[in-house]
C-alpha positions as CSV (number, residue, x, y, z in Angstrom):
1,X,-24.5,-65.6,41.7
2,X,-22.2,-65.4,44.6
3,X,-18.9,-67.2,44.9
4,X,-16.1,-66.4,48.0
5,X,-12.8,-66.6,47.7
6,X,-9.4,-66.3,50.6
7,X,-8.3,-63.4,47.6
8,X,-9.6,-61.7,44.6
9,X,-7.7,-59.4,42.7
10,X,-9.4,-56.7,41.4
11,X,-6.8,-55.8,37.7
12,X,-5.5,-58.4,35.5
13,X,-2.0,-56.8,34.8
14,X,1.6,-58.1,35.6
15,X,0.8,-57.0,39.2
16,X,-2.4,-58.6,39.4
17,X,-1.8,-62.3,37.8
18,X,1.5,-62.3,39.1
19,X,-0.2,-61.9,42.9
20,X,-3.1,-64.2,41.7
21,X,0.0,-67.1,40.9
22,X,1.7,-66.5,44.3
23,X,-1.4,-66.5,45.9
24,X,-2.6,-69.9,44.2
25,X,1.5,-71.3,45.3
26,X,0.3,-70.6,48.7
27,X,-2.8,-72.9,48.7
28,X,-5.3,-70.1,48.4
29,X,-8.4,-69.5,46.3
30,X,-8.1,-67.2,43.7
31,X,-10.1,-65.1,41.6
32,X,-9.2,-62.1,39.4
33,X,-11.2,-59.8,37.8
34,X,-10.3,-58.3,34.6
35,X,-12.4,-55.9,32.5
36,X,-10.3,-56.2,29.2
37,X,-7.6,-58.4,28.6
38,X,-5.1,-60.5,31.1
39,X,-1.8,-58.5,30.8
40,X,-3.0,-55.0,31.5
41,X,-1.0,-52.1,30.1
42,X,2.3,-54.1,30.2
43,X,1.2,-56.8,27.4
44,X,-1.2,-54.8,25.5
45,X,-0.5,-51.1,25.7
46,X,3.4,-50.5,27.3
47,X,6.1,-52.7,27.9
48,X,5.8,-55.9,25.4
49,X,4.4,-54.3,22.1
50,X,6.7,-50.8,22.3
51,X,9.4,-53.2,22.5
52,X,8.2,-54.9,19.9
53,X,8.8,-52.0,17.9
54,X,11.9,-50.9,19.2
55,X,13.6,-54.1,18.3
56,X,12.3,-53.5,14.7
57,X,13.4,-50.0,14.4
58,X,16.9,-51.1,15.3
59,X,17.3,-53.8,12.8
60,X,16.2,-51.5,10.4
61,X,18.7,-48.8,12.1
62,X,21.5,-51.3,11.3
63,X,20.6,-52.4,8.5
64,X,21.0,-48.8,6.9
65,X,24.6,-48.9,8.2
66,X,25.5,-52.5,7.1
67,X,28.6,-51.5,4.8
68,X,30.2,-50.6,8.5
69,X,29.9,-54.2,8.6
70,X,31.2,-55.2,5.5
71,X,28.0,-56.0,4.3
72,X,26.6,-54.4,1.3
73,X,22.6,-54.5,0.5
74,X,21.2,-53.1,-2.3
75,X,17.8,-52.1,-1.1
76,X,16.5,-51.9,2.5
77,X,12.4,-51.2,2.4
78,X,10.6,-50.5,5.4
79,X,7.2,-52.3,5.7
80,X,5.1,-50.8,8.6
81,X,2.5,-52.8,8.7
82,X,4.2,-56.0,8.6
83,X,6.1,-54.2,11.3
84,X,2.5,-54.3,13.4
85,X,1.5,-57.4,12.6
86,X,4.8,-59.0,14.4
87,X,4.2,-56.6,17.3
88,X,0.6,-58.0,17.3
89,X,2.1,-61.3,16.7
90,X,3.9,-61.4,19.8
91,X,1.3,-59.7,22.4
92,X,-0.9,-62.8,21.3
93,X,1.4,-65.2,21.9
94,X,2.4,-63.8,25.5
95,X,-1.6,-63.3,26.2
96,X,-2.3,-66.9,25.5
97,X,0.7,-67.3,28.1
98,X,-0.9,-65.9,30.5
99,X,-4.4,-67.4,30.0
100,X,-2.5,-70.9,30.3
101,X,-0.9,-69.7,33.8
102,X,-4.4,-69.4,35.0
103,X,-5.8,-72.6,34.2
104,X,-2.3,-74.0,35.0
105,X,-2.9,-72.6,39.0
106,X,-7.0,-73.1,39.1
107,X,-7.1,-69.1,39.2
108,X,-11.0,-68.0,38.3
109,X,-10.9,-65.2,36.1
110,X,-13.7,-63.4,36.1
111,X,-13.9,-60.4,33.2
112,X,-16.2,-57.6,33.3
113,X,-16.8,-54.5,35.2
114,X,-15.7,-54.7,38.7
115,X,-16.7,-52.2,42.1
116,X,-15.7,-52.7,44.9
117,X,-19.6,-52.5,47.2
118,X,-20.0,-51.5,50.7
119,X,-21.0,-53.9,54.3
120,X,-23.7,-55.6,52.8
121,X,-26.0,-59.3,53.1
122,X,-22.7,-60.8,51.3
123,X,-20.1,-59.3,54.1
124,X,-20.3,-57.3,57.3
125,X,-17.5,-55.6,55.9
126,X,-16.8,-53.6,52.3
127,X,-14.2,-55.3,50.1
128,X,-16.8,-57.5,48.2
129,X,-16.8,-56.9,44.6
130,X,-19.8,-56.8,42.0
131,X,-19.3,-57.5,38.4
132,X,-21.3,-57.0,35.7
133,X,-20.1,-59.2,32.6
134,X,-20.6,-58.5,29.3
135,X,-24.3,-60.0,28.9
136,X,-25.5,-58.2,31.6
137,X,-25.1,-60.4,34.7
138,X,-23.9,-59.7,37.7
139,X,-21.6,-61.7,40.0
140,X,-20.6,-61.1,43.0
141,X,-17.2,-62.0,44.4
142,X,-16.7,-62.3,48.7
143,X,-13.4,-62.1,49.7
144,X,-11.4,-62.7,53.2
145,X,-8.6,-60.6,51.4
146,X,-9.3,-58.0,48.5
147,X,-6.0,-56.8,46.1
148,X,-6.6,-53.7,44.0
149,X,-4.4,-53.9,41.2
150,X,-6.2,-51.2,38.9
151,X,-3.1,-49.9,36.8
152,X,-3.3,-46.7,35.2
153,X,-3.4,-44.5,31.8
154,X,-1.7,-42.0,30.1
155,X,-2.0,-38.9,31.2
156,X,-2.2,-35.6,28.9
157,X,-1.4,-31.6,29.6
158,X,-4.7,-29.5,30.7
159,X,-6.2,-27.9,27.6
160,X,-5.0,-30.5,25.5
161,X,-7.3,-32.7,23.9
162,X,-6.4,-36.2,22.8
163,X,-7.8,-37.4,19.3
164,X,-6.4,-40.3,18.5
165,X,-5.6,-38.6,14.8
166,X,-3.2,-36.5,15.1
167,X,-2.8,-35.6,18.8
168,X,-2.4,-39.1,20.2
169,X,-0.5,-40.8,23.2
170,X,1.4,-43.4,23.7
171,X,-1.8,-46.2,23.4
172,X,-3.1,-44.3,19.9
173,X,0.6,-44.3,18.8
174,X,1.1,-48.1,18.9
175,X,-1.6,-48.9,17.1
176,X,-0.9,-46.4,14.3
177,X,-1.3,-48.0,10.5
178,X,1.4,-45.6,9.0
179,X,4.0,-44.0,9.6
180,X,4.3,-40.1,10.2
181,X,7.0,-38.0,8.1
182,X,6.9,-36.1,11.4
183,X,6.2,-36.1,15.3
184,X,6.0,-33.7,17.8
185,X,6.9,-35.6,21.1
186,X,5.7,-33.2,24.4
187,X,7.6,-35.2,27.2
188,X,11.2,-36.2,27.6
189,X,10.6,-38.6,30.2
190,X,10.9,-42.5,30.0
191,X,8.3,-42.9,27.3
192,X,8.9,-40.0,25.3
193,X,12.8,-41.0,24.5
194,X,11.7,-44.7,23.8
195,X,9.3,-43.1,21.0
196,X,11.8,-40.7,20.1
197,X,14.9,-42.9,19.7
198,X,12.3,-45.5,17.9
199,X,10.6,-43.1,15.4
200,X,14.0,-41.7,14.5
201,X,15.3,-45.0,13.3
202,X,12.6,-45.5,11.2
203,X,13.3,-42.0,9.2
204,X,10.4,-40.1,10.9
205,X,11.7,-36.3,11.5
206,X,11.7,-36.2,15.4
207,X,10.9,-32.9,17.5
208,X,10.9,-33.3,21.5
209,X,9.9,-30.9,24.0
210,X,10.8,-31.1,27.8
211,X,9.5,-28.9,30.7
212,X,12.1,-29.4,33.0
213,X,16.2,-28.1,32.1
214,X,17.3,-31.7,31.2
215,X,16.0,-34.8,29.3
216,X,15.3,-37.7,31.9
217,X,15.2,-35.4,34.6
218,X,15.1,-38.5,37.1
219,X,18.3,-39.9,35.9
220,X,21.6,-39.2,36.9
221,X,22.4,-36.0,34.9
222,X,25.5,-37.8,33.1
223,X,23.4,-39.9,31.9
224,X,20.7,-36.9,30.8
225,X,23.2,-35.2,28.8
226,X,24.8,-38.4,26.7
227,X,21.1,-39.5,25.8
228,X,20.8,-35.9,24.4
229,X,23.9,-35.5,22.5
230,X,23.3,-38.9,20.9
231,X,19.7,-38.0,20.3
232,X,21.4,-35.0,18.7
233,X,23.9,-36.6,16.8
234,X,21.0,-38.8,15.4
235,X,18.9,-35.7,14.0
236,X,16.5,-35.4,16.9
237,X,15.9,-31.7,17.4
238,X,14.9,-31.0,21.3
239,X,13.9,-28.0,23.5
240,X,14.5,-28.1,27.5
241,X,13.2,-26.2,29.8
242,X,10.4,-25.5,27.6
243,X,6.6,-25.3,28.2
244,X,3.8,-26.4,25.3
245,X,1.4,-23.7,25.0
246,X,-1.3,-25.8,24.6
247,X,-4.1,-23.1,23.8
248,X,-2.3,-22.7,20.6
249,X,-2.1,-26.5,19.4
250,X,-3.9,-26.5,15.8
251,X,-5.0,-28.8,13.0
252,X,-5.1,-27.6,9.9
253,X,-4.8,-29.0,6.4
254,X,-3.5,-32.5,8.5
255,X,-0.8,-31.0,10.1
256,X,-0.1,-30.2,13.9
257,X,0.7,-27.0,14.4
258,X,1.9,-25.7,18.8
259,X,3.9,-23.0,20.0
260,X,6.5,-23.8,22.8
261,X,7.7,-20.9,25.2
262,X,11.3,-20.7,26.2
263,X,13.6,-18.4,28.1
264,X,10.6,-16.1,27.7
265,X,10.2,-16.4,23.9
266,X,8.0,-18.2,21.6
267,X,8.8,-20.4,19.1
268,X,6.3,-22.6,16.4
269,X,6.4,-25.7,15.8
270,X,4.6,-27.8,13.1
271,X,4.6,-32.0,12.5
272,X,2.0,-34.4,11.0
273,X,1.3,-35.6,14.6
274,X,1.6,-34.6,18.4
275,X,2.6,-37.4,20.9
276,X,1.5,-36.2,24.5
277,X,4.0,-38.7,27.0
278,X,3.8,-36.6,30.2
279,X,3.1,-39.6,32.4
280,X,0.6,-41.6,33.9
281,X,-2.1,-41.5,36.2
282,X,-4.0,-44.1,38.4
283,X,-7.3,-45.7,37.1
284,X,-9.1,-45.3,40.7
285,X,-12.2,-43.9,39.1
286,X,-15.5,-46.0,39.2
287,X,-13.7,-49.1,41.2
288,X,-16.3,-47.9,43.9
289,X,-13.8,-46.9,46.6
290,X,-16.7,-44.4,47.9
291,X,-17.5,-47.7,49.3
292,X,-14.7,-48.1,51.6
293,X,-12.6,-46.7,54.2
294,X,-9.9,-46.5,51.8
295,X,-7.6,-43.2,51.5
296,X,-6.4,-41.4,49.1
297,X,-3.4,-39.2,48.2
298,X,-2.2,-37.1,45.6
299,X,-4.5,-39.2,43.2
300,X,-3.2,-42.3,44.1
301,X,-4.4,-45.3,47.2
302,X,-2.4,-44.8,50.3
303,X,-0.9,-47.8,51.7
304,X,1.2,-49.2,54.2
305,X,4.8,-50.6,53.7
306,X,2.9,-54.4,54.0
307,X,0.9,-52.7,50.9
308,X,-2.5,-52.1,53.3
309,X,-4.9,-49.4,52.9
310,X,-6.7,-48.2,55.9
311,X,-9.2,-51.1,55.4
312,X,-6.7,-54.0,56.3
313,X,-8.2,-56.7,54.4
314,X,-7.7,-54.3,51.4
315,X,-4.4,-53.7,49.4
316,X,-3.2,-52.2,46.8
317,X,-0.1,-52.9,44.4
318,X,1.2,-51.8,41.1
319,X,0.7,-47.9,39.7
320,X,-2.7,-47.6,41.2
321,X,-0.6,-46.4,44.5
322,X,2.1,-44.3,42.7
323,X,5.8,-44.3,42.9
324,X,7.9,-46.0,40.4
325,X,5.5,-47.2,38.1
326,X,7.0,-50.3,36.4
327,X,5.8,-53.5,35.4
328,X,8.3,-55.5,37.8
329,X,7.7,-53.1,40.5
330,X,4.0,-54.1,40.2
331,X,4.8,-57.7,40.0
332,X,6.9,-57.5,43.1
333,X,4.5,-55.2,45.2
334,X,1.9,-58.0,44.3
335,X,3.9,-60.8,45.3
336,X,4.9,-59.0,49.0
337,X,1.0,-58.4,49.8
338,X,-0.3,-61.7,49.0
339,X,2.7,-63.0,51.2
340,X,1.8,-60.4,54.0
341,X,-2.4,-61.4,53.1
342,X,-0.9,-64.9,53.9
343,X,0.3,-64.4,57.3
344,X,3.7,-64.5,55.7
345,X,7.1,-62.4,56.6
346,X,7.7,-60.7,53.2
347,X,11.1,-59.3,51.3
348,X,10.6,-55.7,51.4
349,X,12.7,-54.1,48.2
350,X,13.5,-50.1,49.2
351,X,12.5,-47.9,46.7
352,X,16.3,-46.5,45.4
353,X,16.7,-49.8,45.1
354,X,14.3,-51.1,42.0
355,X,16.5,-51.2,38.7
356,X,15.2,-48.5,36.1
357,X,15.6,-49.4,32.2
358,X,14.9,-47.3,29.3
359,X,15.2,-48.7,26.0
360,X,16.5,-46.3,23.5
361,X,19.3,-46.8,21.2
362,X,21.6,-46.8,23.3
363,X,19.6,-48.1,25.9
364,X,19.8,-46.9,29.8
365,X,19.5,-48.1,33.3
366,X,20.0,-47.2,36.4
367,X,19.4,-48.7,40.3
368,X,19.7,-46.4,43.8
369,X,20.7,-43.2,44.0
370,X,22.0,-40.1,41.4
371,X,25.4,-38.4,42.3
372,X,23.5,-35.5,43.3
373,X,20.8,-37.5,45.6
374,X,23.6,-39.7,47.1
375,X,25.2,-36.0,48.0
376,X,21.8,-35.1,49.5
377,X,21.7,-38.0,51.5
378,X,25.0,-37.1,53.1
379,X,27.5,-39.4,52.0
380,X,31.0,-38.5,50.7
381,X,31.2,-39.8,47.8
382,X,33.9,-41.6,45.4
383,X,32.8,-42.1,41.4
384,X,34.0,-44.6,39.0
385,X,33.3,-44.1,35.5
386,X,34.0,-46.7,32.5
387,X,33.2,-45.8,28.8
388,X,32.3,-47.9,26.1
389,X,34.6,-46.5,23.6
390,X,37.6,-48.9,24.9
391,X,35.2,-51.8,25.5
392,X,36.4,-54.5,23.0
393,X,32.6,-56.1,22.8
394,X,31.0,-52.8,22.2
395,X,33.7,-51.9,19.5
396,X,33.5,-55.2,17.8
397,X,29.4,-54.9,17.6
398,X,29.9,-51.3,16.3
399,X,27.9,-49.7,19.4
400,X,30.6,-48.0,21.3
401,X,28.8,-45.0,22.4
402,X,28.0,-44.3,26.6
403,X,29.4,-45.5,29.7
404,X,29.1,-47.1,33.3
405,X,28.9,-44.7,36.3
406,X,29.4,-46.2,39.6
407,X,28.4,-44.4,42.8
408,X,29.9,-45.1,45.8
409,X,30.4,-44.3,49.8
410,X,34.4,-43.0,50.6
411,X,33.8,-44.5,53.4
412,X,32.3,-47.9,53.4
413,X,32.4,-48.5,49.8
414,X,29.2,-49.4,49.7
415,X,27.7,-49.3,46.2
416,X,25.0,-46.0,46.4
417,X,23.9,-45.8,42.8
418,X,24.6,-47.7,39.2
419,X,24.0,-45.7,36.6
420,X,24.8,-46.8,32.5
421,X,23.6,-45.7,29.0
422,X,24.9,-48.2,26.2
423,X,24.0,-51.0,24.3
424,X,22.5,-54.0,26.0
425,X,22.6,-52.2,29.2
426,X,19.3,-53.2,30.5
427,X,20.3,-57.0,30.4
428,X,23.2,-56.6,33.0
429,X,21.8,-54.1,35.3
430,X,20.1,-56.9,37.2
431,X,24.0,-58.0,38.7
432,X,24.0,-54.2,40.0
433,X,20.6,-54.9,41.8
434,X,22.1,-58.3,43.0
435,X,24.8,-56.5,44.5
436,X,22.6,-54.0,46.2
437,X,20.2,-56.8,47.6
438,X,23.5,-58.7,49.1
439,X,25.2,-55.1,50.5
440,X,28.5,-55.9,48.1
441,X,31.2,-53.1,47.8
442,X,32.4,-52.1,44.7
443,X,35.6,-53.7,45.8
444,X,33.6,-56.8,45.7
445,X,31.9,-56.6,42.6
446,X,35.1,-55.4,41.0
447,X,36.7,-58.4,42.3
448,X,34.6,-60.7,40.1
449,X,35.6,-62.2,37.1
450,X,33.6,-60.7,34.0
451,X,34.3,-62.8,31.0
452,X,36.1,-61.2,28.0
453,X,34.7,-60.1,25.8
454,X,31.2,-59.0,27.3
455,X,29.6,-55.7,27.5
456,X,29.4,-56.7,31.4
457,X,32.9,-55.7,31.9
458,X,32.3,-52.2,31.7
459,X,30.7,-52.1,34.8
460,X,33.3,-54.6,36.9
461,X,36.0,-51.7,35.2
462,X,33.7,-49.4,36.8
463,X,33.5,-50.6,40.2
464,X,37.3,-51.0,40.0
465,X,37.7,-47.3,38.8
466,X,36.2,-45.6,42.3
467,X,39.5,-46.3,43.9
468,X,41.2,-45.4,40.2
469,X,42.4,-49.1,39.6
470,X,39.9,-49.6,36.2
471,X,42.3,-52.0,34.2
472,X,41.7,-50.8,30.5
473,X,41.6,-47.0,31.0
């Protein structure tokens, strides 16, 4: 069977149905084809279900400390798998979401094995893609514009094998039945301090090793170093600037055993389980790009700033084409190519510019660019820094650990980076990206009224502080 179509989307994730709505808002025919589920990594395997988690790791966090409150319970128990079955609970109820927006916007959705197929009877041109569904039957979708929205998968360290038993990553580890007494966490990236920070409030004895000399060795080094004292502080034991020997990683009698080198010297290391987070990589295998004109770099699609390969009918959105690879970066990319597709004029969002949230206890997030990379740039810079510890919201919810770190030109004042580690941080990063996408000052921003109390205040205090006029410091 053939069927054409003005777009089809080749990936059902956040990039993918979120281009598939915008694309049906815009009066086009849509088709998406998904080989799994609608949601992609972000519903299933990342974003929703970790968080999931995390929210139940800190409720049982505080509920361990509840005399701080004046609150005094006798017993707190700890029921994993009921734990699961809410995470489970939720991904299911946000799937059938997304189902609904598709029938909602008369978006095909076509599931099975999609490649992409060459100049054929179907199209003078490649960008047609074949499916072969479940019972065997192939369909064949014809495109004026094609959107490859692929996604990616964890990665793991060369000479490292993953199991799913006791070497897992970050997919194996959400599905786990039990918890470990122990966990050996290679990565101190994004991921690996999410599953750190989570494991440790539920009482599992948390190990992390890092390559590089800093945790979160994108962030703003301020930030690096409070995530690891309070990591610390918590009973996390970490290594920097460490490397996992992984020729010596060994199961025996159900326990992980690795050697990590450091400064030249060796040191073991032994947990019930390994958890490899050491990034991602794009799922451009088998899509049948061998097919097309399309180009490739560094194991990712090359595209244009509109979000073209070097087959203009064909883009590309989301982590299959590197850089930040977030969920609302994908949504966002996907939204700006079906515009371009569209004959549209598109918002074009710079890169330093995408808010970054991690969501530890305390969580962090950032937007634009690190003290040191605003110094590379070639700015002279002023910094404005606000701590929680004199925050009345943060001290009346008993979180009063991190701070807001502003970033900003001597010159112009314009606002250069945002960068925050505290509680609830995530939820008010967003005004920092508003004030990036209207060019405010940190005059300007510190000129706005922040309601008392609010955890939002620390960063109007901060704002205020690069010209030393913070209020409660």
């Amino acid at each position: 069977m053939t069927q054409a179509f003005d777009i089809v989307i080749l990936g059902g994730g956040m990039g993918g149905y979120i281009a598939a709505i915008r694309a049906a808002q815009l009066g086009k025919t849509v088709a998406v084809v998904e080989r799994d589920k609608l949601g992609g990594t972000c519903l299933h395997r990342g974003c929703i279900p970790s968080k999931a988690l995390l929210r139940s790791a800190e409720v049982y966090a505080t509920m361990q400390e509840s005399e701080r409150f004046g609150i005094e319970a006798a017993s707190v128990q700890l029921n994993f798998p009921k734990v699961q079955s809410r995470k489970t609970g939720i991904v299911e109820q946000m799937h059938k979401g997304v189902q609904y927006l598709m029938k909602k916007h008369n978006i095909q959705v076509v599931y099975g094995n999609g490649r992409i197929i060459g100049p054929s009877i179907f199209s003078p041109r490649s960008g047609s893609i074949s499916v072969e569904q479940a019972d065997g039957e192939i369909i064949t979708l014809v495109p004026d514009k094609l959107i490859i929205a692929t996604g990616s998968r964890p990665r793991t360290l060369p000479g490292l094998t993953i199991d799913g038993n006791h070497i897992l990553n970050s997919d194996d580890a959400l599905q786990m039945e039990q918890l470990p007494e122990s966990m050996i966490i290679i990565g101190g990236g994004v991921i690996g301090m999410e599953w750190a920070s989570m494991l440790n409030d539920f009482g599992v004895k948390v190990t992390v090793v890092e390559y590089a000399p800093r945790l979160l060795p994108t962030e703003d080094a301020d930030v690096s170093k409070e995530m690891e004292r309070l990591l610390k502080k918590r009973g996390v034991q970490i290594f920097t600037d460490a490397a996992v020997l992984a020729e010596t990683v060994k199961i025996e009698s159900g326990q992980a055993s690795l050697e990590v080198e450091r400064k030249g010297e060796r040191r073991a290391l032994q947990a019930d389980k390994v958890l490899v987070c050491v990034g991602r990589q794009a799922n451009i295998e088998g899509i049948g790009l061998e097919n097309t004109d399309v180009k490739l770099a560094g194991g990712v699609i090359r595209v244009n700033e509109n979000f073209q390969t070097a087959e203009a009918h064909i883009y590309a959105i989301g982590d299959c084409i590197g850089g930040l690879q977030l969920a609302h970066v994908a949504g966002h990319e996907g939204i700006q190519a079906v515009e371009h597709a569209s004959g549209q004029k598109p918002h074009h969002q710079k890169a330093h510019q995408v808010p970054r949230c991690i969501y530890t206890r305390p969580e962090a997030a950032s937007i634009g660019w690190t003290e040191a990379q605003a110094v590379e740039q070639g700015h002279e810079i002023k910094v404005g820094k606000f701590p929680y510890s004199v925050l009345g919201k943060a001290l009346v919810q008993g979180e009063q650990d991190g701070f807001v770190k502003v970033i900003a030109d001597k010159t112009t004042n314009d606002i250069l980076g945002v960068h925050m580690i505290g509680a609830h941080v995530t939820d008010y990063i967003s005004e920092a990206a508003l004030a990036q996408l209207l060019n405010a000052t940190a005059w300007e921003v510190g000129q706005t009224i922040h309601p008392h109390p609010t955890l939002s205040e620390a960063l109007g205090e901060a704002m205020l502080a690069v010209d030393g006029r913070a209020i409660n410091m």
